[in-house]
N, C-alpha and C positions, 0 to 999 in steps of 0.2 A: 190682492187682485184688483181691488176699487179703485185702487189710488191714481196717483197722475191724469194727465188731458188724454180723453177720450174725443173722436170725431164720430160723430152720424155721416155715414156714407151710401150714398143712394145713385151715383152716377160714376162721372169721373174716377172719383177717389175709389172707386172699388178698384179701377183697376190702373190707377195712376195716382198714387196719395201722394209721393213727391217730398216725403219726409218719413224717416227711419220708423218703423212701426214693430212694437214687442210684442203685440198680442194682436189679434183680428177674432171677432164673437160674430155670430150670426144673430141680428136683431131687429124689432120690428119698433116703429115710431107710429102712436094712436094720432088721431087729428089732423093728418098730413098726407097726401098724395105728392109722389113723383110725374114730374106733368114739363112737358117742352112750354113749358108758362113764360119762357125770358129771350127776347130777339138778342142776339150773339151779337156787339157790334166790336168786340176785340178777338176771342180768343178760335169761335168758330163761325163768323160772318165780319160784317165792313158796316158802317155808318150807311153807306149807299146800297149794301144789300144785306144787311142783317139775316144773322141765319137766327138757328134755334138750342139750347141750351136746358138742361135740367134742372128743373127748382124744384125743393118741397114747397107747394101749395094748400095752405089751410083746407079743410075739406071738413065738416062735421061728418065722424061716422067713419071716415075713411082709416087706412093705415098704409105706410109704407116699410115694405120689408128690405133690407141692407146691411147692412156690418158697420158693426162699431169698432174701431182702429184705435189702439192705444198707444200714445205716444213714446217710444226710449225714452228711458227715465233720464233726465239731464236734459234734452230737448225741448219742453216744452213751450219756451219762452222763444225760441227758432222756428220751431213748428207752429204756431200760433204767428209768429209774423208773415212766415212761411203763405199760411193759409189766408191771412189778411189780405195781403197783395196779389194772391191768387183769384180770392173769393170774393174779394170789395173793391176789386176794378174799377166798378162802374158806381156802386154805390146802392145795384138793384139788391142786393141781399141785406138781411138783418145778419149779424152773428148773435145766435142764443145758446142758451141751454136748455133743452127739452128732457122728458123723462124717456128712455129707450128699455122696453122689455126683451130679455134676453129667449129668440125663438127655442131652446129648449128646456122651456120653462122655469128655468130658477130665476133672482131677483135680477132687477135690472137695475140701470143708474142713469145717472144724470151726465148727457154727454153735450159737448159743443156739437151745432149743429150752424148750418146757411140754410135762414128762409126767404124768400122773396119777398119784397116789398110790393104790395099789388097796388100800390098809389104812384109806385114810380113810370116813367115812361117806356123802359122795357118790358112792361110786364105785358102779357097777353094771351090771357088764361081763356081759357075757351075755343081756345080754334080748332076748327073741323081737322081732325085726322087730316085728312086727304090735303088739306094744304098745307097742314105740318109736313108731310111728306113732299111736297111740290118744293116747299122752303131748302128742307134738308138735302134734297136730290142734288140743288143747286148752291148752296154757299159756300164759303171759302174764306176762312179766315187767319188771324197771325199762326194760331195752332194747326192750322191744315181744315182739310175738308168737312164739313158739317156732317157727312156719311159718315166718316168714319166715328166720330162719337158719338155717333145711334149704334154703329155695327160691334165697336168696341163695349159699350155698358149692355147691352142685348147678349154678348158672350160672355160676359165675366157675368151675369143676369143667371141663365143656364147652366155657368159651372157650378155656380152656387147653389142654383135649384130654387130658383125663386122666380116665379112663373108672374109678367107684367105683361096682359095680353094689345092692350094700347102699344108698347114700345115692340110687341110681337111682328104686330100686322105693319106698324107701321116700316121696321128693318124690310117685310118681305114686299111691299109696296115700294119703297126708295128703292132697291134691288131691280122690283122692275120697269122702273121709270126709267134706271140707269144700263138698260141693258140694250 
C-alpha cells in the first residue's frame, strides 16, 4: 500500500490532479496551513492583474487536512513531470517531501508535496480576507476565473468533510460581491 509517488493535495489537486490516480487516503500535514498566500500571474490571474492561488504555508502549530493521491503504478516519472510544469510555473513553489498522517488514524507516509517560497515575489501571505476576496471576485486567468478555484476546492472541501472556515466565508463573500 506505501509504495509508489504519493501527492499531498490541499487545493486543486483534490479535484483536478490531472494524472491517473490508484488510491486517494484522507490526510492531514502538521506545520502547514492552506492559505491564498500566492498572486496567480498564469493559471488564475495575468502579470497586470494577478489573482489568488493556494499554497501550503509553513505555520508552527497549524495543520492542513486533504488527501494523499497515489500515483498508477507505472506513471510516476509522468506524473511527477506532469506536476512539475504544472506546479513550478513560476518557480513560487518548492517541490518536497513532507511526513502526512493518515486522518483515520493508522500510519502515515512520506508524500510529495508544493510549498510556497515565502522569499519569492508572488508570495503574500497575510492579507486580509476581505481582499483576498475583492482579488478573487475579479481575476481571470489562462485557466479561467479566479471564483471558480475558490468555488471548486470549497466543494470538493465539504464532500470530503473537511471544514476550512477562511476558504468558507471567503466562497460566501466572492458570491456576494458577484451578485
Amino acid at each position: 500500500m506505501r509504495g509508489g509517488l504519493w501527492v499531498f493535495g490541499y487545493g486543486s489537486l483534490l479535484w483536478k490532479p490531472g494524472f491517473p490516480v490508484a488510491e486517494r487516503r484522507l490526510a492531514r500535514l502538521d506545520g502547514w496551513h492552506r492559505s491564498f498566500c500566492m498572486r496567480s500571474i498564469h493559471h488564475r490571474g495575468t502579470e497586470i492583474d494577478p489573482g489568488l492561488v493556494l499554497a501550503l504555508d509553513a505555520a508552527p502549530g497549524a495543520s492542513c487536512h486533504g488527501v494523499v493521491l497515489r500515483a498508477e503504478p507505472g506513471t510516476e516519472t509522468a506524473t511527477l513531470a506532469y506536476l512539475r510544469e504544472r506546479e513550478l510555473i513560476s518557480s513560487a513553489y518548492f517541490e518536497t517531501e513532507l511526513d502526512v498522517v493518515f486522518q483515520d488514524g493508522s500510519d502515515g507516509l512520506t508524500s510529495t508535496a508544493y510549498v510556497i517560497d515565502p522569499d519569492h515575489v508572488q508570495y503574500c501571505g497575510g492579507l486580509p480576507l476581505e481582499e483576498q476576496a475583492q482579488i478573487i471576485a475579479r481575476a481571470r486567468g489562462g485557466m479561467g476565473p479566479n471564483d471558480e478555484y475558490l468555488f471548486n476546492t470549497v466543494d470538493h472541501l465539504t464532500e470530503l468533510g473537511i471544514e476550512d472556515a477562511d476558504l468558507t466565508w471567503l466562497a460566501q463573500r466572492v458570491r456576494s460581491l458577484k451578485a
